[in-house]
C-alpha positions as CSV (number, residue, x, y, z in Angstrom):
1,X,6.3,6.9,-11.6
2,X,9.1,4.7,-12.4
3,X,9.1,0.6,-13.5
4,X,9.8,-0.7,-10.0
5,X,6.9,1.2,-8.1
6,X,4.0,0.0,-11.6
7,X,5.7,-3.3,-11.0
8,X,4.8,-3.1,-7.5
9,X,1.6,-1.4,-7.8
10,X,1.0,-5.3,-10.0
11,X,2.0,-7.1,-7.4
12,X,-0.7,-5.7,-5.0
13,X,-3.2,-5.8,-7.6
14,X,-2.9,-9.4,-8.1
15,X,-2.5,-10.1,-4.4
16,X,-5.9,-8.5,-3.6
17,X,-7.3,-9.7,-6.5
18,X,-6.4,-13.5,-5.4
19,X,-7.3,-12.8,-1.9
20,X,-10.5,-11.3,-2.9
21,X,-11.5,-14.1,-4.8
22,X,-10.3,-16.3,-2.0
23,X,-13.2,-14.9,0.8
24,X,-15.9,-14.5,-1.8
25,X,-15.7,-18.4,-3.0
26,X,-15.4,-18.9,0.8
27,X,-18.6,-16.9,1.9
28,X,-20.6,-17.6,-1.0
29,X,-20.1,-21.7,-0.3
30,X,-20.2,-21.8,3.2
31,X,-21.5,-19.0,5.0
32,X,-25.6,-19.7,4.3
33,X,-27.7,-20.4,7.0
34,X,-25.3,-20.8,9.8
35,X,-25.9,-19.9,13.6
36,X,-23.8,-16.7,15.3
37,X,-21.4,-19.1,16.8
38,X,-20.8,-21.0,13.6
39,X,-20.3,-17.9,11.6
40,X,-18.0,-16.1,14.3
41,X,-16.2,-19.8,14.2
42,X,-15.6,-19.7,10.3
43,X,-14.8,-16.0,9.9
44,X,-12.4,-16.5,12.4
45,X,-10.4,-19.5,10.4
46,X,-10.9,-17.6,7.0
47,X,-9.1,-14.6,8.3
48,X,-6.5,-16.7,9.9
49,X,-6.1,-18.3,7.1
50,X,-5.5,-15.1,4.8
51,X,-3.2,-13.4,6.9
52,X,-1.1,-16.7,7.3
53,X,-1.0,-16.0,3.4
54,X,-0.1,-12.6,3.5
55,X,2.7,-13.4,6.7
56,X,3.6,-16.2,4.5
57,X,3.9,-13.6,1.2
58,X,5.7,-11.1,3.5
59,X,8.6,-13.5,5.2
60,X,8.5,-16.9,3.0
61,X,6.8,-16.6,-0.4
62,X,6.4,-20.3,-0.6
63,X,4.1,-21.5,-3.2
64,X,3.7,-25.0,-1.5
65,X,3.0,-24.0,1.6
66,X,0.6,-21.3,0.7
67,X,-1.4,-23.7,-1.8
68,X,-1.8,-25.8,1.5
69,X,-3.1,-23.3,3.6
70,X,-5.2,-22.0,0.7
71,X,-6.7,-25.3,0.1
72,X,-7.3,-26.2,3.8
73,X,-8.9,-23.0,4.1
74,X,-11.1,-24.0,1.4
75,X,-12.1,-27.4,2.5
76,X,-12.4,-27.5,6.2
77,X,-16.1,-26.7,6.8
78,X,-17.5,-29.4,6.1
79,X,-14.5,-31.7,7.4
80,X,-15.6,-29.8,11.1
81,X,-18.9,-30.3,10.9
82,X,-20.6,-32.8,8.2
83,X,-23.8,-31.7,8.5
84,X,-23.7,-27.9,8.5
85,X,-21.5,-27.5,5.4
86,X,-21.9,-29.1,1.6
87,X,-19.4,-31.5,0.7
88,X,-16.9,-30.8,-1.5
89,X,-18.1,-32.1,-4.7
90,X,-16.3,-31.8,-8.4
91,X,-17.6,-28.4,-9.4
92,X,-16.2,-26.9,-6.5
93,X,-13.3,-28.5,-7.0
94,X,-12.3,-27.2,-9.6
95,X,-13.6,-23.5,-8.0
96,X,-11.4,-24.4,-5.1
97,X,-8.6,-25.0,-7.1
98,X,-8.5,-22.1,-9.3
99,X,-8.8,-20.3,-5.7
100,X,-5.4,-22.2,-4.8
101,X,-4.3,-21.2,-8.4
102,X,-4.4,-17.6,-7.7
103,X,-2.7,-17.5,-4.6
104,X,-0.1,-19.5,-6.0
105,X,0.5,-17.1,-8.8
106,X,0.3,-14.4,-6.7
107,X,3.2,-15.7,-4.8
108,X,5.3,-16.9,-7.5
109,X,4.7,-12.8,-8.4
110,X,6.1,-12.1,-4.6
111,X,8.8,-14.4,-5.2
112,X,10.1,-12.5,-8.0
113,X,9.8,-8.9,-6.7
114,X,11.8,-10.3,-3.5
């Protein structure tokens, strides 16, 4: 197995490892308690949101523009409906950002295998 195809094996790793952590701080904050409709609703907008990450990895490895996706991913629950969701409050915060983090770094890692 030669250097390019371990360096790209790392690549992957750390893409579905930022991903990963992505939907589980995303389920675990926001999916408790919620009508059919709601969580169909929310499910829908998390996975649009990763695989505009991943298209965004594939065509244009931006780190800006996936941090905003990432983020808005994150934090619109309760923007949509105020009552339903927890605010977003300083410990998750800082959760949500080392979510953004990730996929950030994870790009800057797509970046340079490009």
């Amino acid at each position: 197995m030669g250097t390019s195809a371990l360096k790209t094996g790392g690549y992957l790793f750390a893409s579905f490892l930022a991903l990963g952590a992505y939907f589980l701080m995303f389920e675990f904050r926001y999916m408790w308690y919620l009508g059919a409709s709601e969580v169909a609703l929310l499910r829908l907008c998390n996975v649009a949101c990763i695989l505009a990450i991943v298209a965004l990895w594939a065509c244009f490895p931006s780190p800006l523009l996936v941090a905003l996706i990432a983020l808005v991913g994150l934090i619109f629950p309760p923007f949509y409906d105020q009552r339903s969701f927890a605010a977003v409050d300083l410990p998750f915060a800082g959760v949500v950002l080392f979510g953004v983090g990730l996929q950030v770094a994870a790009t800057y890692l797509w970046r340079v295998h490009k």
